[in-house]
C-alpha positions as a LaTeX table, in Angstrom:
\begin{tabular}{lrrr}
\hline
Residue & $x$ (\AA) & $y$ (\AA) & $z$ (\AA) \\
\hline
Unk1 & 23.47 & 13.88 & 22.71 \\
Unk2 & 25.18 & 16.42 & 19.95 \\
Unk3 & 24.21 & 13.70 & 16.94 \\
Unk4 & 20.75 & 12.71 & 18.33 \\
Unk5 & 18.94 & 14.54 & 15.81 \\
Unk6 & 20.82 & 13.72 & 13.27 \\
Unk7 & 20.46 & 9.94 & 14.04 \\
Unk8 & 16.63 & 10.54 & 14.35 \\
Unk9 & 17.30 & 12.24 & 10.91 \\
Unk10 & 18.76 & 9.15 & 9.73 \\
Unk11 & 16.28 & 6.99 & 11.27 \\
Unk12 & 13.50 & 7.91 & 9.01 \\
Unk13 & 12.43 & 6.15 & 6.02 \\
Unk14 & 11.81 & 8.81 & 3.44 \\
Unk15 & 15.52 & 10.31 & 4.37 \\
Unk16 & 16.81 & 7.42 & 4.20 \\
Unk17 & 14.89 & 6.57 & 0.88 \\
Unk18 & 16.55 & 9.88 & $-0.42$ \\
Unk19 & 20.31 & 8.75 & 0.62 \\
Unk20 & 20.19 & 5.71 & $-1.19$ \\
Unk21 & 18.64 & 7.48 & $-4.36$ \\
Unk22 & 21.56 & 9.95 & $-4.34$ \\
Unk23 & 24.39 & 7.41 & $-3.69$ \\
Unk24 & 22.92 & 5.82 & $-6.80$ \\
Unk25 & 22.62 & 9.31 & $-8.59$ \\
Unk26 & 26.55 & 9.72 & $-7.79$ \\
Unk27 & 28.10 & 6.85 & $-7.51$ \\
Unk28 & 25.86 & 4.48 & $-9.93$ \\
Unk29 & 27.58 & 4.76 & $-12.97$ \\
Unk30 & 31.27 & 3.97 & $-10.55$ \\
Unk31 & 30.07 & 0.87 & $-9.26$ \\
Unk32 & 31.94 & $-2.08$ & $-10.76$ \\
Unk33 & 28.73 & $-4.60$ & $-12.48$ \\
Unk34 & 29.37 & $-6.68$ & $-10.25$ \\
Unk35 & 28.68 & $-4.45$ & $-7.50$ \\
Unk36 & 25.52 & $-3.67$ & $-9.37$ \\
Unk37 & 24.91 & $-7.16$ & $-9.88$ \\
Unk38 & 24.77 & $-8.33$ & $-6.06$ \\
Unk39 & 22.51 & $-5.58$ & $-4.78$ \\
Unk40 & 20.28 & $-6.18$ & $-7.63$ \\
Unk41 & 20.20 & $-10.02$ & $-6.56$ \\
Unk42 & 19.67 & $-8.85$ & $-3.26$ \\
Unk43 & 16.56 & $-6.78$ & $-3.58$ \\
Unk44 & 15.24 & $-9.63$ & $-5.39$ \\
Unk45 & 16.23 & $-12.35$ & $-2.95$ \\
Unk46 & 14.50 & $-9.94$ & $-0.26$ \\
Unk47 & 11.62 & $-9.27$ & $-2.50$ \\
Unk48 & 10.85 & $-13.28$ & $-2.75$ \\
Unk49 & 11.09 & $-13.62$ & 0.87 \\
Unk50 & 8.77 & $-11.53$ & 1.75 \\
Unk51 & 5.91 & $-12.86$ & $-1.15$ \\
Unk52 & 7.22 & $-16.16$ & 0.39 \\
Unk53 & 5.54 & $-15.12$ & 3.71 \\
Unk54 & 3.19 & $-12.83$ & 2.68 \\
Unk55 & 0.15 & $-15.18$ & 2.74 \\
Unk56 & 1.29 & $-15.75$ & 6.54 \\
Unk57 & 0.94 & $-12.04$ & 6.93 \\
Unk58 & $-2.41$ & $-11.91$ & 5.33 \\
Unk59 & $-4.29$ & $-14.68$ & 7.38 \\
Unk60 & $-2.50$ & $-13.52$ & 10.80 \\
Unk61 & $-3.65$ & $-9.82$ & 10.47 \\
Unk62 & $-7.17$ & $-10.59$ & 9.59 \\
Unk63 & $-7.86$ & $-13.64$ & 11.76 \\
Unk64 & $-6.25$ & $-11.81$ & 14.52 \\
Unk65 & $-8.40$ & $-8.50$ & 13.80 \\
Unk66 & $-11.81$ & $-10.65$ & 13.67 \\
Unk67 & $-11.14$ & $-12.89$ & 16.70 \\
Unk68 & $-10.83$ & $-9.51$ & 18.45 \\
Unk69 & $-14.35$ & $-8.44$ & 17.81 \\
Unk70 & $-16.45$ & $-10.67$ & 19.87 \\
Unk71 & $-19.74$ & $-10.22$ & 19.70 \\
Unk72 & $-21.44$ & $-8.84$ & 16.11 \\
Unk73 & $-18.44$ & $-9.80$ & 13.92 \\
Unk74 & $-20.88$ & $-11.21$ & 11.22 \\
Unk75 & $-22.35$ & $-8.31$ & 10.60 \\
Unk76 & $-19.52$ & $-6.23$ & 11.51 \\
Unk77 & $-17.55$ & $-7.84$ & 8.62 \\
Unk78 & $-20.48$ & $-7.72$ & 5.61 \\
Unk79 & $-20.83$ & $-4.37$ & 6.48 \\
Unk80 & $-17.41$ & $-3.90$ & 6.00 \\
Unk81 & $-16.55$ & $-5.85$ & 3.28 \\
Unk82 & $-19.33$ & $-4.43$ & 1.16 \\
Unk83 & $-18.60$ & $-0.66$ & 1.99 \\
Unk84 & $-14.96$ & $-1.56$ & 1.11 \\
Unk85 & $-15.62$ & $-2.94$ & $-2.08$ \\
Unk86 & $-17.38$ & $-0.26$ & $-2.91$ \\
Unk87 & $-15.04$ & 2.30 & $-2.07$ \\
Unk88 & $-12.64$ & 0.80 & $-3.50$ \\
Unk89 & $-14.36$ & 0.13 & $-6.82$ \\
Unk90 & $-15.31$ & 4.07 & $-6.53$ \\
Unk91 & $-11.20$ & 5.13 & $-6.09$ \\
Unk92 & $-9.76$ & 2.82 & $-8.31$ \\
Unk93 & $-12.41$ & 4.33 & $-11.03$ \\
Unk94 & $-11.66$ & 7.81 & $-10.08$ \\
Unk95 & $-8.00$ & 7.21 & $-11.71$ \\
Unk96 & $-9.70$ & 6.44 & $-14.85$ \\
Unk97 & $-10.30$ & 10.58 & $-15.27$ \\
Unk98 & $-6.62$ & 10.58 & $-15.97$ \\
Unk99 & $-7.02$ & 8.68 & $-19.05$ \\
Unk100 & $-10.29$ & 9.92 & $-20.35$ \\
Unk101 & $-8.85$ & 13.62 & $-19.96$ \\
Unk102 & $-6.00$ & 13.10 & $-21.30$ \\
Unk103 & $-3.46$ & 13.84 & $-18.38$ \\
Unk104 & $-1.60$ & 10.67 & $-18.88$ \\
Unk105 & $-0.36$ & 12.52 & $-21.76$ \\
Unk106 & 2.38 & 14.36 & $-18.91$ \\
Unk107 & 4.41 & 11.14 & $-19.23$ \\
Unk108 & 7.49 & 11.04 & $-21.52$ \\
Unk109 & 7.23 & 8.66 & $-24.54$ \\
Unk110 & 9.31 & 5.76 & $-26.78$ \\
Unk111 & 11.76 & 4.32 & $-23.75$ \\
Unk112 & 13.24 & 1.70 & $-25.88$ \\
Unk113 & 13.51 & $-1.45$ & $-23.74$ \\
Unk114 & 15.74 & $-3.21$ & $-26.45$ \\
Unk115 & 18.12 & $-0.72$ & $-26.30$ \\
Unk116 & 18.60 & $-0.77$ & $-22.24$ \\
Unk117 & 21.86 & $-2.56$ & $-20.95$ \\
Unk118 & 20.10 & $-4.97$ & $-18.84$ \\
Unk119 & 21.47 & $-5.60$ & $-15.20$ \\
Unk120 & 21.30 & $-9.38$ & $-14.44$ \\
Unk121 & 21.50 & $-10.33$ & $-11.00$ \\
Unk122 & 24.12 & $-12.35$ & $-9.26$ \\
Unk123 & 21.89 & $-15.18$ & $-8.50$ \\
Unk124 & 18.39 & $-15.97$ & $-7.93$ \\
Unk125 & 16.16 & $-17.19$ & $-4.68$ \\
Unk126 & 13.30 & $-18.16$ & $-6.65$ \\
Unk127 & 11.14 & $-19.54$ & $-3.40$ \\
Unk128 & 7.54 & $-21.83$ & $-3.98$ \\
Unk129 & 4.35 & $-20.62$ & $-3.28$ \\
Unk130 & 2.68 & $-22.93$ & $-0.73$ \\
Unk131 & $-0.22$ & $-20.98$ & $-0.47$ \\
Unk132 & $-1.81$ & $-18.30$ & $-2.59$ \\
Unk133 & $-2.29$ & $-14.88$ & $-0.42$ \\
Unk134 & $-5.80$ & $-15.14$ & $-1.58$ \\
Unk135 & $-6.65$ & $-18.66$ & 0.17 \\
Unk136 & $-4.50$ & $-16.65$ & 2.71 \\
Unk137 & $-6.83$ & $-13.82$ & 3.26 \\
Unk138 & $-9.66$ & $-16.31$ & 3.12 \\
Unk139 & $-8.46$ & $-18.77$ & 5.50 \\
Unk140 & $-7.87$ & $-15.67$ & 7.88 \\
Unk141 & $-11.80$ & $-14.72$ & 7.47 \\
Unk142 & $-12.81$ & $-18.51$ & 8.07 \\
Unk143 & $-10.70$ & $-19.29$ & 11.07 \\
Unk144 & $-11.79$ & $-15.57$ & 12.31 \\
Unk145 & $-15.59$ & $-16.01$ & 12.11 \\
Unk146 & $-15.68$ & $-19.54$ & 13.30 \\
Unk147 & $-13.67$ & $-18.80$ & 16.36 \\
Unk148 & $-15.33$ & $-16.02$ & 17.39 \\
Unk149 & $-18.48$ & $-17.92$ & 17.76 \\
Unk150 & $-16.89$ & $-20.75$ & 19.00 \\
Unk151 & $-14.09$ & $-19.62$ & 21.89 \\
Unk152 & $-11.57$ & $-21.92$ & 21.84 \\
Unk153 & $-8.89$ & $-20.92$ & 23.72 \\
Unk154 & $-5.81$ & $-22.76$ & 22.24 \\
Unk155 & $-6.57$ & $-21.36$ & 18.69 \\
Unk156 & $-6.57$ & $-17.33$ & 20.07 \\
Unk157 & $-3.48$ & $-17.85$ & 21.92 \\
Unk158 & $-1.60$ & $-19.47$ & 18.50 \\
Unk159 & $-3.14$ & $-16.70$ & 16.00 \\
Unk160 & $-1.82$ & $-14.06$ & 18.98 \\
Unk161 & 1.49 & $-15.85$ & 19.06 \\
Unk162 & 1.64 & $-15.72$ & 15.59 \\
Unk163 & 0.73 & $-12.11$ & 14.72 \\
Unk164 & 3.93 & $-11.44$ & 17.67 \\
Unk165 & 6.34 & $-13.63$ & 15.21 \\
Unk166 & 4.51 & $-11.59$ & 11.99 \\
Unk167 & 4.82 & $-8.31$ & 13.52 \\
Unk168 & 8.31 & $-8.96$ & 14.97 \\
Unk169 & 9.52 & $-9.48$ & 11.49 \\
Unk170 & 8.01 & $-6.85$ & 9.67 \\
Unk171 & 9.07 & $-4.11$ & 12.13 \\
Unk172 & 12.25 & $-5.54$ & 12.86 \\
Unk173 & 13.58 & $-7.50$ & 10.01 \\
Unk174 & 11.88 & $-6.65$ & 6.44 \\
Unk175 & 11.56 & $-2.77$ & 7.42 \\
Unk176 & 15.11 & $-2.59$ & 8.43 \\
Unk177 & 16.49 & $-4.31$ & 5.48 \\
Unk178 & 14.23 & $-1.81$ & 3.48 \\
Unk179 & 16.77 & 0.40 & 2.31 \\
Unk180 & 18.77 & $-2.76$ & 0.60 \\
Unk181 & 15.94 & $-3.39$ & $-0.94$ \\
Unk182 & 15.62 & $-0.34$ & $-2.60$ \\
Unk183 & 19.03 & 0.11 & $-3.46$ \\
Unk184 & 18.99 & $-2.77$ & $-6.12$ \\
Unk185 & 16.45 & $-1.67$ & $-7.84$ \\
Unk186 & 17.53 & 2.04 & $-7.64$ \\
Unk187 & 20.86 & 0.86 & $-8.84$ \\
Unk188 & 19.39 & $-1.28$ & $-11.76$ \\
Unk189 & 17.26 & 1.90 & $-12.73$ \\
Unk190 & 20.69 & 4.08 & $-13.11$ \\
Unk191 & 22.92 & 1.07 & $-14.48$ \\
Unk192 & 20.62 & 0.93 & $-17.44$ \\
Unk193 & 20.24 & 4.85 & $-17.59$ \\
Unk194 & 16.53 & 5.60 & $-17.26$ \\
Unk195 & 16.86 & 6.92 & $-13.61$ \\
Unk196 & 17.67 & 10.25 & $-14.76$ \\
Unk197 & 14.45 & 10.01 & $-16.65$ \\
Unk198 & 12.40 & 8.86 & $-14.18$ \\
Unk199 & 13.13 & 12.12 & $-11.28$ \\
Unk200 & 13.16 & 14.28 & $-13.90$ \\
Unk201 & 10.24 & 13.32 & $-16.76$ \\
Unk202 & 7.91 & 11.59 & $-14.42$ \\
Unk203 & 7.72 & 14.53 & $-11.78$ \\
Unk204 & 4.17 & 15.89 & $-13.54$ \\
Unk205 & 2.85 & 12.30 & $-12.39$ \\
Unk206 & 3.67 & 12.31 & $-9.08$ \\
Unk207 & 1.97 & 15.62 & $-9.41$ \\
Unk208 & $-0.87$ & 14.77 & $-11.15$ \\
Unk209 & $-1.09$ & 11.78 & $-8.81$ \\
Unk210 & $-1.04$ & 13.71 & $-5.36$ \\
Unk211 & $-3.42$ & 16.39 & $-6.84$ \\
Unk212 & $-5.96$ & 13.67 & $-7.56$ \\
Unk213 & $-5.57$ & 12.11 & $-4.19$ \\
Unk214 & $-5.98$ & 15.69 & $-2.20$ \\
Unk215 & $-9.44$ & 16.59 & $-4.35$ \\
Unk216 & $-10.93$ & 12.91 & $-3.91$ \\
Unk217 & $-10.17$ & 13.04 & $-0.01$ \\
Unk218 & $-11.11$ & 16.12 & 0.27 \\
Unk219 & $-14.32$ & 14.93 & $-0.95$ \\
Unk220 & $-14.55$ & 11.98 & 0.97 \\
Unk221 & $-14.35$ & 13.95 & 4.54 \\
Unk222 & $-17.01$ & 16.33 & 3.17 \\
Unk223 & $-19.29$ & 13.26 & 2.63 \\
Unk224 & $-18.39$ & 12.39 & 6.13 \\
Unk225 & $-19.16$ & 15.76 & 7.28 \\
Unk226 & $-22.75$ & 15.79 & 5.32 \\
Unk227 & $-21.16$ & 18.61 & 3.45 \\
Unk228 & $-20.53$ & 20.90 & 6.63 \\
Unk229 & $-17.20$ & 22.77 & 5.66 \\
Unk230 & $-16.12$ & 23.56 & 9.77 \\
Unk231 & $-16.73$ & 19.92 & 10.51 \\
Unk232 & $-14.66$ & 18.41 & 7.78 \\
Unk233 & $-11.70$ & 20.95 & 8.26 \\
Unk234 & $-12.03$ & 19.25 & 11.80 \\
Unk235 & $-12.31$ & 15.74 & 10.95 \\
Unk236 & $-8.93$ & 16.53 & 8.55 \\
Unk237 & $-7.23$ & 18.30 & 11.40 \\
Unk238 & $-8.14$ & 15.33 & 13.61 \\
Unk239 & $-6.86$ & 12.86 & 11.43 \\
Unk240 & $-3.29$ & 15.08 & 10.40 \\
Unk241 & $-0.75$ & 13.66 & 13.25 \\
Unk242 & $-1.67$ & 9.64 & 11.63 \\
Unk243 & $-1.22$ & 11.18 & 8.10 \\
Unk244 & 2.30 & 12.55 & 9.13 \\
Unk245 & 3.38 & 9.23 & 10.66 \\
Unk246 & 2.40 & 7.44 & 7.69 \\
Unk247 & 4.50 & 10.20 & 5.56 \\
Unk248 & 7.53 & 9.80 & 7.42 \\
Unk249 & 7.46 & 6.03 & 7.96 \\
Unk250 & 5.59 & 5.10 & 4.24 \\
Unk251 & 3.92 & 2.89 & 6.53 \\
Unk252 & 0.32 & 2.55 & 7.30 \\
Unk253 & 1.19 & $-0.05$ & 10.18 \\
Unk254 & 3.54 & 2.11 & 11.62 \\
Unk255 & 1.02 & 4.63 & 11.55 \\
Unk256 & $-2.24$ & 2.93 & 13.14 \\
Unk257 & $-1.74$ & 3.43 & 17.06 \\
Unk258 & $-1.95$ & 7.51 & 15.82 \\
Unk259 & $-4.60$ & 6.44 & 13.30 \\
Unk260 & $-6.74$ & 4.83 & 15.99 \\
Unk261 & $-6.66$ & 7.84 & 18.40 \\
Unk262 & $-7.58$ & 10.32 & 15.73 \\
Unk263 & $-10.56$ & 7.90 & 14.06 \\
Unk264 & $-11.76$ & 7.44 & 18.28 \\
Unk265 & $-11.78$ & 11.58 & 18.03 \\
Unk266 & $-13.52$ & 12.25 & 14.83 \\
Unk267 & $-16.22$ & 9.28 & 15.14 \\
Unk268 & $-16.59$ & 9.58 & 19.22 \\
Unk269 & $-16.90$ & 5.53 & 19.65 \\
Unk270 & $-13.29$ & 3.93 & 20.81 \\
Unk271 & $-14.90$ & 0.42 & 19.63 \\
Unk272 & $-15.47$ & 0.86 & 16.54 \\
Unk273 & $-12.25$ & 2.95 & 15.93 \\
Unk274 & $-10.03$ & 0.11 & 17.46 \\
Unk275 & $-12.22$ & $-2.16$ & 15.25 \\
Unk276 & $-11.86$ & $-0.29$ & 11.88 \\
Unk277 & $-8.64$ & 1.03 & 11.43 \\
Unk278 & $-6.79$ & $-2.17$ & 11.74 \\
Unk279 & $-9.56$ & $-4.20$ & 9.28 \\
Unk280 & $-8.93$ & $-1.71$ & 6.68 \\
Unk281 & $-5.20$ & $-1.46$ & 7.17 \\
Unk282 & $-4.36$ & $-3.68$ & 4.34 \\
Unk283 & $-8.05$ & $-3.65$ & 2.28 \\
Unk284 & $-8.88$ & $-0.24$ & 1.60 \\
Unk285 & $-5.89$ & 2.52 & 0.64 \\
Unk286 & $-7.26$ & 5.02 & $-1.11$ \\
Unk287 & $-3.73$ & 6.11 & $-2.28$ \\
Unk288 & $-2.78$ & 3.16 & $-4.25$ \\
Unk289 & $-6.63$ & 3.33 & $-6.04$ \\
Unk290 & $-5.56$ & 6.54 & $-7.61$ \\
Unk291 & $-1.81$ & 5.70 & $-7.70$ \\
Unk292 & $-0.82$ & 2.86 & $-9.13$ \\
Unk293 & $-3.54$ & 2.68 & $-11.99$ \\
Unk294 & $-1.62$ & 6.44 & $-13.48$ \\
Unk295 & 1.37 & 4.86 & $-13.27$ \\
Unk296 & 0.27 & 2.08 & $-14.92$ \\
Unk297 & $-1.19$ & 4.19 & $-18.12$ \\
Unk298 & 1.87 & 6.75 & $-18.12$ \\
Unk299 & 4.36 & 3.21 & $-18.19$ \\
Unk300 & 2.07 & 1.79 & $-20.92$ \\
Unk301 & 2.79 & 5.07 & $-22.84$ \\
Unk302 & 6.40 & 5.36 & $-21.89$ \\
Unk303 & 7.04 & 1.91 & $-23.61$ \\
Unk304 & 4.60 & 2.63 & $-26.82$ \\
Unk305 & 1.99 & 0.12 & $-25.36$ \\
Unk306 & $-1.81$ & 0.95 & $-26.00$ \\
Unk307 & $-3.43$ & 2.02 & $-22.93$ \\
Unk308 & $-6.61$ & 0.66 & $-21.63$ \\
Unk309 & $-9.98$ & 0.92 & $-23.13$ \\
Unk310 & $-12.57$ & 1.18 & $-20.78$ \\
Unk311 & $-13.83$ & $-2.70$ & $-21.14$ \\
Unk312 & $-10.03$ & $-3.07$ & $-20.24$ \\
Unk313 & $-9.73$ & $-1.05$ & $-17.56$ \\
Unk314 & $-12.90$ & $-2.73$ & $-15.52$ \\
Unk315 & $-11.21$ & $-5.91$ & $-15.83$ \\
Unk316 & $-8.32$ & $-4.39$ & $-14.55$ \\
Unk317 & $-10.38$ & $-2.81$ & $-11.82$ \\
Unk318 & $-11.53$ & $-6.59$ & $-10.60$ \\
Unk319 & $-7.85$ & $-7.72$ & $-10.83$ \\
Unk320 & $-6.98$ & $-4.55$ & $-8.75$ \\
Unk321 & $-9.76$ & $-5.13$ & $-5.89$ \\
Unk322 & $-8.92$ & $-9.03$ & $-5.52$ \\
Unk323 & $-5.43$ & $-7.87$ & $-5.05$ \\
Unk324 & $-6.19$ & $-5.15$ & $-2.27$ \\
Unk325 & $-7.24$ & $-8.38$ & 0.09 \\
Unk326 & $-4.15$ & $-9.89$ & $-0.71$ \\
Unk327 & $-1.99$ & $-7.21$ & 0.93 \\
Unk328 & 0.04 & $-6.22$ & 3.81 \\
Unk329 & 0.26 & $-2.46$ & 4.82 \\
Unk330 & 3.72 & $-2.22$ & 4.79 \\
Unk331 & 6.13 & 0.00 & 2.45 \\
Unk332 & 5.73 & $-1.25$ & $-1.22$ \\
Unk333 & 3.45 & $-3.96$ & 0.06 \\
Unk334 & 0.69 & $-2.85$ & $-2.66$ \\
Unk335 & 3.22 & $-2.83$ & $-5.87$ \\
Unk336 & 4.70 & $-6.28$ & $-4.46$ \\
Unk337 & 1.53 & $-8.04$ & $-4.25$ \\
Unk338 & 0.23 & $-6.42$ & $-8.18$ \\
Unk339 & 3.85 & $-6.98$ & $-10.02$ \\
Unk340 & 2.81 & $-10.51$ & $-11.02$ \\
Unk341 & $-1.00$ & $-9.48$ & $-11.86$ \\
Unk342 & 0.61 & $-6.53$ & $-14.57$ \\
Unk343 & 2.68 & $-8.85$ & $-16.48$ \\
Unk344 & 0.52 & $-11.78$ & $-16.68$ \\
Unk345 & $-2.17$ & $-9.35$ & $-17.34$ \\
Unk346 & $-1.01$ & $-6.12$ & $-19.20$ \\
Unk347 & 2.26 & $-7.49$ & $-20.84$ \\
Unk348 & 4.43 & $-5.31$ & $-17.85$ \\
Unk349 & 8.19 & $-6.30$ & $-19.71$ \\
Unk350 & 10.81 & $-6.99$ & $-16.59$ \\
Unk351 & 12.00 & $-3.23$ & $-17.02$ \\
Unk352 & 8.64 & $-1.83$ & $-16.86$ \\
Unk353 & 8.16 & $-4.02$ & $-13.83$ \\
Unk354 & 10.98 & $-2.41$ & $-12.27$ \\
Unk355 & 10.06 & 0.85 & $-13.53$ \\
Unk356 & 6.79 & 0.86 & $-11.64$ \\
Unk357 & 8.84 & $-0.20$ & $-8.58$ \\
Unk358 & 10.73 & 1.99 & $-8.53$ \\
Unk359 & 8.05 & 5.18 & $-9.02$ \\
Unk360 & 6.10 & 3.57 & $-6.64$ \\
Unk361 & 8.86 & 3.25 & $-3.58$ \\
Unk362 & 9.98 & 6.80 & $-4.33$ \\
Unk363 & 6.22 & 8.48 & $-4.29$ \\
Unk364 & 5.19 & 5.88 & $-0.76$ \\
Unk365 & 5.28 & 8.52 & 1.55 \\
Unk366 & 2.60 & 10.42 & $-0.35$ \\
Unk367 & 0.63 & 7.48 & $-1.18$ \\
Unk368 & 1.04 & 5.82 & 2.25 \\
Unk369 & $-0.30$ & 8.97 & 4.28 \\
Unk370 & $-3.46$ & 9.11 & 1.49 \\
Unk371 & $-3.91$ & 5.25 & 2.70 \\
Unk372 & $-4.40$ & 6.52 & 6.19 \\
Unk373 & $-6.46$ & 9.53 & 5.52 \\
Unk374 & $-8.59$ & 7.76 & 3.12 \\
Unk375 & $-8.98$ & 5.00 & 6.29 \\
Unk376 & $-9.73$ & 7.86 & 8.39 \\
Unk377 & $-12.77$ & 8.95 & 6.17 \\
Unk378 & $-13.64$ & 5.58 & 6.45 \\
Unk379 & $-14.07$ & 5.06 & 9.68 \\
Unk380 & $-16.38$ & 7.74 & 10.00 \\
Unk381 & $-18.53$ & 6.85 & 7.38 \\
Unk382 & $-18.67$ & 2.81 & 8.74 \\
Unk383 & $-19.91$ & 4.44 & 12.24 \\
Unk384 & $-22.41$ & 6.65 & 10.57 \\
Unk385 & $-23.60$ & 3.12 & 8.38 \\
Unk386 & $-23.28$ & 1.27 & 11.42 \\
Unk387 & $-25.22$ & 3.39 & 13.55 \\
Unk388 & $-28.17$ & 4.24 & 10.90 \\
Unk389 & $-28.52$ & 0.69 & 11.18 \\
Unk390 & $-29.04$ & $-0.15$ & 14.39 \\
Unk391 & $-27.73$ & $-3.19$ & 14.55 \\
Unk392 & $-26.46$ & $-4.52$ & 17.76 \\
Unk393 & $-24.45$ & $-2.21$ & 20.73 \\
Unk394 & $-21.54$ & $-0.94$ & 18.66 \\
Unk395 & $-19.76$ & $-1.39$ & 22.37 \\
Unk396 & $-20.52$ & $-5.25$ & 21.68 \\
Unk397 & $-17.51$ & $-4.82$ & 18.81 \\
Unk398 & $-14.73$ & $-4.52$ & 20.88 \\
\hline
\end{tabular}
């Protein structure tokens, strides 16, 4: 009973995020390479498992989420679909400030790559791709909206069966493992001495970062609240307890049961609340819009690469929206997925890679609980679209 606090302590993903980054701080530089070397091969053999299964992930989640709508799921989902795109297009745009004022210019320059002493890992898992998690995501929307139309049975109870195995080994398996997985990367960072650099030089971005988030939710709730000051401070209050969760667990999954509650107090309709929060769970995260496009233009500077023009940066934009469908809500799920996209794309080097791994893991907690705010904005404003409308019974949703 005396150390049940301090296992709860120890229990939680952002402390133990913390511990590993400090045993790596200390004891780094101690660590015989080949010590190095295995935890490094580690985090990569865990890191092509779950891409391996990823497209799994992607079609369970969404087919499961639309065969649970009954009734109005066609127009449930265009709705959707189009006010995410949107949204998303919006957010991800939003980032672009950054660059066009200049703010990028917070980020440390001239990292010399070639100079680095490169940790190579012990061994490789390199795993094929049998399916892309875009036919993935689209396969989940086909078998989804043909089944709900057509009941059969035999096909609900294998997706439900299926999103047990998928949720049993996210909860259990990858999120337990998650601190391994950090640790090679974190140890790769220090080995070839740029983690220093990272805590200390990129601390204005995680700043810049979290201030852009707080001023473009803030404005999304407003828009929610038609501008009424005492009912956004309430739809923010409402939604708090699911931002929290997702803080402490960097987790918007973990997070939804709270999310769903607090979206089912700030829209007043339980349907569409269940409905919503899980179909945006891995879609639309406001946090990685704003997030990951920064990091991308302060890396780009940090290795002496131009940064985008704004021809450039819509491309990047499409890229970046393709990629949201193509993602599971789980810690570092977004960074996973878009690692492959920035070095075919942008030229990302296998240090900047890990770079941007590695900023992104240590600022999840912040970007994970602007995922579930941001969702929780959303929600409202579906309901409002929904009801203005007047389609069929929202009721008929769930």
């Amino acid at each position: 009973m005396i150390f049940s606090p301090l296992k709860k302590l120890l229990q939680n993903s952002s402390v133990t995020l913390l511990l590993v980054i400090g045993f790596a701080l200390v004891a780094g530089d101690k660590l015989p390479f080949q010590v190095n070397a295995f935890f490094y091969a580690l985090s990569l053999s865990i890191k092509e498992i779950l891409l391996f299964v990823l497209p799994v992930v992607i079609f369970t989640y969404l087919s499961s989420c639309i065969l649970s709508l009954r009734q109005g799921a066609f127009v449930f989902v265009t709705v959707l679909v189009g006010m995410v795109i949107f949204s998303n297009f919006i957010s991800i745009l939003t980032a672009y400030i950054a660059h066009l004022t200049n703010l990028v210019s917070v980020a440390p320059r001239g990292t010399d790559a070639a100079a680095m002493d490169t940790l190579t890992p012990l061994w490789t898992l390199p795993l094929p791709t049998v399916i892309g998690n875009d036919r993935g995501m689209f396969l989940g929307l086909a078998v989804g909206l043909i089944f709900t139309y057509k009941r059969v049975a035999l096909v609900e109870k294998g997706v439900s069966v299926l999103k047990f195995c998928v949720d049993y080994f996210m909860n259990r398996i990858f999120i337990p493992v998650l601190p391994l997985f950090i640790m090679g990367f974190v140890l790769k960072l220090k080995h070839e001495g740029i983690l220093g650099e990272i805590l200390e030089d990129y601390t204005p971005v995680f700043g810049l970062i979290t201030l852009m988030q707080i001023v473009y939710l803030f404005f999304m709730y407003f828009i929610a609240a038609n501008f009424r000051f005492m009912r956004g401070m309430e739809y923010i209050r409402n939604v708090f307890p699911a931002t929290l969760a997702a803080f402490t667990t960097m987790s918007s999954a973990a997070a939804m049961p709270i999310s769903i509650r607090s979206a089912e107090r700030n829209t007043g309709n339980p349907e569409v609340a269940r409905a919503i929060i899980p179909a945006t769970l891995n879609i639309h995260m406001i946090g990685d819009s704003i997030a990951i496009p920064i990091m991308i233009m302060v890396i780009l500077r940090t290795f002496g690469f131009e940064s985008f023009t704004f021809y450039s940066y819509l491309i990047f934009t499409g890229y970046f929206m393709i990629a949201k469908f193509a993602v599971a809500a789980v810690p570092a799920g977004t960074i996973l997925v878009m690692v492959p996209v920035l070095e075919a794309e942008l030229g990302f080097t296998p240090e900047m890679s890990a770079l941007i791994t590695a900023l992104y893991i240590l600022f999840d907690p912040i970007i994970s609980a602007a995922n579930v705010s941001g969702n929780g904005a959303f929600a409202i404003l579906f309901d409002k679209v929904m009801k203005k409308r007047q389609t069929a019974p929202l009721e008929n949703l769930g």
